[in-house]
N, C-alpha and C positions, 0 to 999 in steps of 0.2 A: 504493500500500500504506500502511495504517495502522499509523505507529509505535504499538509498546507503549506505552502509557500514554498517549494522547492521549485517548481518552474519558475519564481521570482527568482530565486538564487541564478538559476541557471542562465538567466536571459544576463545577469547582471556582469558573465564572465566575459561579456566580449567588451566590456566595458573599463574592466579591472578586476584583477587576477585578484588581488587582495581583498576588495572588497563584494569579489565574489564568494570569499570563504566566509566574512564575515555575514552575510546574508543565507547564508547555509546557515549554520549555526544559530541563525536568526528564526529560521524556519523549522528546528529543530526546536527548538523553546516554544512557539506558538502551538508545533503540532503537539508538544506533549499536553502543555495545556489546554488543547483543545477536548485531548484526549482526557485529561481531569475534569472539563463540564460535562461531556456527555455522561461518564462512569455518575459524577455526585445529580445527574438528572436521572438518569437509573434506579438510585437509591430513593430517590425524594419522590418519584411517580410510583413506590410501594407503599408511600404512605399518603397519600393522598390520591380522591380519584380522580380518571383519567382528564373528566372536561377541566378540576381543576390545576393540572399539570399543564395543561396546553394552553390554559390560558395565560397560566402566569408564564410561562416563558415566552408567549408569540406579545405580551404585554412588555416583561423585559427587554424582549431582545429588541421590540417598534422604541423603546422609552430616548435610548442614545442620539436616535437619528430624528425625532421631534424635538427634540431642544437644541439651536442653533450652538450657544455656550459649551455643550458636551461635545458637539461633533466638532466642531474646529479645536479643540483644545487635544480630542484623541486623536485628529489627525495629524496635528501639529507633533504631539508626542514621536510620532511616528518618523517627520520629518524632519525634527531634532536630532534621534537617535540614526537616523542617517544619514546626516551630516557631519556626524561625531565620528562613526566609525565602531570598528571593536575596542572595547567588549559592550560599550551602550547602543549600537544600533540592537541589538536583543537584549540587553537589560532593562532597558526605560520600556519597549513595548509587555515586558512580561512583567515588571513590578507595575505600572499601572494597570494594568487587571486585578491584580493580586492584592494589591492594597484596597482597589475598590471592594472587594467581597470585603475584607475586615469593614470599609466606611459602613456599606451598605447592610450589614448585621449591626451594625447600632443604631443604623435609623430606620431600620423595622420594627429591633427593640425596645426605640426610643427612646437611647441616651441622649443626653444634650451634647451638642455639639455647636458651639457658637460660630457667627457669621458664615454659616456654610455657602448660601447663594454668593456673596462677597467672595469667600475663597474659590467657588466655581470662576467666576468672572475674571478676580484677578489672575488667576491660572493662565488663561487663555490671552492676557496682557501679558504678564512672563515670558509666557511660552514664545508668543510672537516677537518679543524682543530680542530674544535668546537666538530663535533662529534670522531677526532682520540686523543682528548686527557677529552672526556667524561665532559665539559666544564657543572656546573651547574650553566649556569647564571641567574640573575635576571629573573623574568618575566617582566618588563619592558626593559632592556636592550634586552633580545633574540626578544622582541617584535619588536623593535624599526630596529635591524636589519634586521633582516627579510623583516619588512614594506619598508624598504628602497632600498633595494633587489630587493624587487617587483617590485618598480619604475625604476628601470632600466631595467627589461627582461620586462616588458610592454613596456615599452617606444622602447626598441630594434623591439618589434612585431609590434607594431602600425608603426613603421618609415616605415616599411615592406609592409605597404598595398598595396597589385596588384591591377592595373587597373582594371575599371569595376566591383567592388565584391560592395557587402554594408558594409559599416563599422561597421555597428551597429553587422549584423552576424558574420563579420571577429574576432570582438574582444570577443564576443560569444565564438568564438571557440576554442580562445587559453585560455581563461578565466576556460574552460569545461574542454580541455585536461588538463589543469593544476590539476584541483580538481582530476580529476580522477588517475593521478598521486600521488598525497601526499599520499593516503590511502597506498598503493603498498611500500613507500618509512616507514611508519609510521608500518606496517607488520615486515620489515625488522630491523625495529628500537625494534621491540620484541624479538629479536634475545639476546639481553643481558639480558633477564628472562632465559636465559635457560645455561648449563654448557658450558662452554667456549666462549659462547655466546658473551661476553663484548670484550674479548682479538679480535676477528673476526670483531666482528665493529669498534673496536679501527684500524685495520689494513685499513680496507675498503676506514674508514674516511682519513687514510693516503693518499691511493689511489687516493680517491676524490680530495684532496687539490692538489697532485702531479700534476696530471690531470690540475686542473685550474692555475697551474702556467705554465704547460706547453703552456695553452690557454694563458695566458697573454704572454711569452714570445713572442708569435707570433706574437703580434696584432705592427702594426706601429710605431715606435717613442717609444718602450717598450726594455729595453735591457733585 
């Protein structure tokens, strides 16, 4: 069986040898974890019945891609980390999954978690800055961000959960649309191997950030 994203890998070798291993390897992180939703949707559709497994996960998985703020911040992730190269072109896309489940069980829970919309928003300002002005940070610092990131657009998804779905699939599914995003956004982030390449993501990343300040300005109590 072929991992998710290994025909990205493979398209990426004619482009550069290096950072065709590094997109292997990228694809190897996404298929496992892809391979972790479907097993924990497995387990969570024996406890709960069918209508409500399907609902919560085709609920999760639509929740990423209606909210403007979630989808350009997970694709942004994606275009960060591939711009960066190894070892965060596949670490920023699998900790921001991975963080989102921890956000997203406390806000189903309903632990308090303060200015979460604010941290959605500012996320997506970061993130855009990070890649418009081609930002080579730490791999512990871009890590760290990211992870934190996560915890807020989970937390934002889980706060979300509709009545009657299962939890366990609901967070399934934004967990899934999420992976399947970073690759998309990590494509785009290949765009500075190629001539003019850099000057075009550097512009986007503008975009991006504009974008999420426009989203903060809007949010309540935000001037």
């Amino acid at each position: 069986m072929i991992e998710p994203g290994l025909s990205f890998a493979v398209a990426v070798h004619s482009i550069d040898g290096k950072r065709m291993k590094s997109s292997f390897f990228a694809a190897q992180g996404v298929g496992r974890l892809l391979a972790l939703t479907l097993f924990v949707v497995g387990a969570g559709a024996q406890a709960h019945t069918g209508q409500e497994t399907t609902a919560g996960f085709i609920s999760g998985f639509l929740h990423p891609v209606t909210g403007f703020d979630h989808l350009l911040a997970m694709v942004a992730v994606g275009i960060w980390g591939g711009t960066l190269g190894r070892p965060l072109i596949w670490a920023l896309p699998v900790a921001f999954p991975l963080l989102m489940v921890v956000g997203g069980v406390l806000g189903i829970v309903g632990v308090p978690v303060p200015l979460v919309e604010t941290g959605v928003a500012v996320s997506v300002v970061v993130l855009g800055v990070a890649i418009a002005l081609a930002w080579r940070a730490l791999v512990a610092v871009a890590f760290l961000i990211v992870a934190a990131f996560g915890i807020f657009h989970g937390y934002a998804h889980g706060a979300e959960l509709p009545n009657a779905v299962s939890p366990v699939a609901y967070v399934v599914g934004f967990v899934l649309c999420t992976v399947l995003l970073h690759p998309a956004g990590i494509a785009i982030g290949m765009l500075g191997l190629l001539r003019g390449g850099t000057t075009a993501l550097r512009a986007g990343g503008a975009l991006i950030s504009a974008s999420g300040r426009w989203i903060l300005t809007g949010l309540p109590g935000v001037a």
